[in-house]
Each structure stands twice: as C-alpha cells, then as structure tokens.
N, C-alpha and C positions, 0 to 999 in steps of 0.2 A: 823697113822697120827692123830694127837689128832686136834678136830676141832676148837676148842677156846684154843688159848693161845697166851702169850704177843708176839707181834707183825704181829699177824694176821689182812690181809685187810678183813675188813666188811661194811656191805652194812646195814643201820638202814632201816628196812620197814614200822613202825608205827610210826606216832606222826607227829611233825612238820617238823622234822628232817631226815623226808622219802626221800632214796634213794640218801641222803647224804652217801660219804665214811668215813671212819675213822679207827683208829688202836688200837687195843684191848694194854693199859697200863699197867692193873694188873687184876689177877683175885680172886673176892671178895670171893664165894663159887661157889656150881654149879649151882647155878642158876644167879649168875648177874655177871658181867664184867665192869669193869671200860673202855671208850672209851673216843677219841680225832683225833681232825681232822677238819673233815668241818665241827662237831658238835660242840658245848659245852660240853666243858670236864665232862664228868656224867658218874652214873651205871645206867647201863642199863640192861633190863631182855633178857638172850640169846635165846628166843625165838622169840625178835622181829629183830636181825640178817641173814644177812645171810654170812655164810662166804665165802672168796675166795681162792685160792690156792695159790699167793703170801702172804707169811711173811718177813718181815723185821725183821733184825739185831736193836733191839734195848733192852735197860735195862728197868726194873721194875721201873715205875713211872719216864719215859722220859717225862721231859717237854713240853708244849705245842709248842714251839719253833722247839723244834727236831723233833716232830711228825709234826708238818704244811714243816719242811724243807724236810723230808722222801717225803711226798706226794709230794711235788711241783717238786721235783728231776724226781718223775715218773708221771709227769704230772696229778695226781691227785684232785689239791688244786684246789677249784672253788676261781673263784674270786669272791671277796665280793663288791657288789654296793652299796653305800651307798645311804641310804633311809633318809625319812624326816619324818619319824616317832619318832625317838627319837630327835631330833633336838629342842629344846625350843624356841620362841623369847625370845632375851634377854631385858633386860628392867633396866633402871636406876637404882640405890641403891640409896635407900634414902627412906623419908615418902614417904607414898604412896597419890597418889594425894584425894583433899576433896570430890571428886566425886563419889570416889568407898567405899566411908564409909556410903554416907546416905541413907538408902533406896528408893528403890523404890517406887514413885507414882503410883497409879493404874490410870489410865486413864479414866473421868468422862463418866459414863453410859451416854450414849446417850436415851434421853427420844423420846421414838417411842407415836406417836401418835395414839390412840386406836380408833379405828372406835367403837360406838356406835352400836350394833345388833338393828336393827329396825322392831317391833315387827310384826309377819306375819298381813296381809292381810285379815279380815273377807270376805267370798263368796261375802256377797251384795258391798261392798267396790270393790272389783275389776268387777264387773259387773257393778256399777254405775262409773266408771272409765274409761270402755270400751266403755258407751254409748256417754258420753262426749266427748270422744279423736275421737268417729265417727261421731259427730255430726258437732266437730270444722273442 
C-alpha cells in the first residue's frame, strides 16, 4: 500500500492548518504533495501528514469543488464561520474628507511649575529657629 497517493485522506499536523483533513491532488516528488480540503489548496512537505486508510476515487488535479464535495459526502468538511477579520468598513468613494489630509497638532506642553530648591539650613539658623518657635 503505497502511503501518499492521489486521493489519499490526511490529517496536516504543522502550521496553521493543524489537524485540519484534506485529500492528497497530485504528487509533486517524494518529498511534497499537493493537498485540498479544509486547507488551502498548497504543497505541502509529507512529513507534516499523517495519513489515513480511506482513499477516494478521484483524478489528478480535482478541483477544489470535487474535493470539498468528497469530504462533505463523508462528513468530513468543517464548516467555515465567518470571521470579522477580513471584513473592511466600507466607506464613501469620493475625496477624501479635509481633515484626514492636515496633520496633526501636537498638543501644547503644559508648563509644570518648578518649585525652587531652598538652600539647606546653616546649624546656627535652625538652632536660632528653635529658640524662637519655643519661646512664642
């Protein structure tokens, strides 16, 4: 039983695409394999498969079509939820408004007021200070 060939189920266990199924299209040499499925149609290196003991009946560079239809038949095909990551707002055509052309003001420094260091205290200075503040 030859392990990799078209139409073999595999299982991708590296990348983003981990543990996603998909069906071996065509094979490139021995080291990479064209796959499709619940991936993105790509070569991939068959080191990062694993394969299964189901193959399907299908030809050398079936469209992605017949390979999502294969999978879905044997309950295979994830379904896909759509995200809001590729999703743009949209936004008028036309000039774009005067506001996004001028730059930016910096916003005026705020002047901190500097306390003055007041120079230490000679010994007799705070000793005649002492006498004072005990006599009042």
């Amino acid at each position: 039983m030859k392990m990799f060939e078209i139409g073999r189920l595999v299982t991708k266990t590296v990348g983003k695409d981990a543990d996603k199924a998909a069906i071996i299209v065509d094979i490139i040499d021995d080291k990479y394999v064209m796959i499709d499925g619940n991936v993105k149609r790509k070569k991939c290196n068959i080191n990062h498969l694993i394969p299964h003991p189901q193959k399907f009946d299908i030809h050398k560079d079936a469209s992605t079509s017949e390979v999502k239809e294969i999978l879905k038949k044997h309950h295979l095909l994830l379904e896909v939820k759509p995200t809001f990551a590729g999703k743009r707002k949209e936004r008028k055509k036309g000039a774009r408004p005067k506001h996004m052309h001028a730059k930016k003001e910096k916003a005026p420094a705020k002047e901190e007021k500097k306390e003055k260091k007041k120079p230490k205290k000679s010994e007799e200075e705070v000793v005649e200070e002492a006498l004072t503040s005990a006599e009042g």
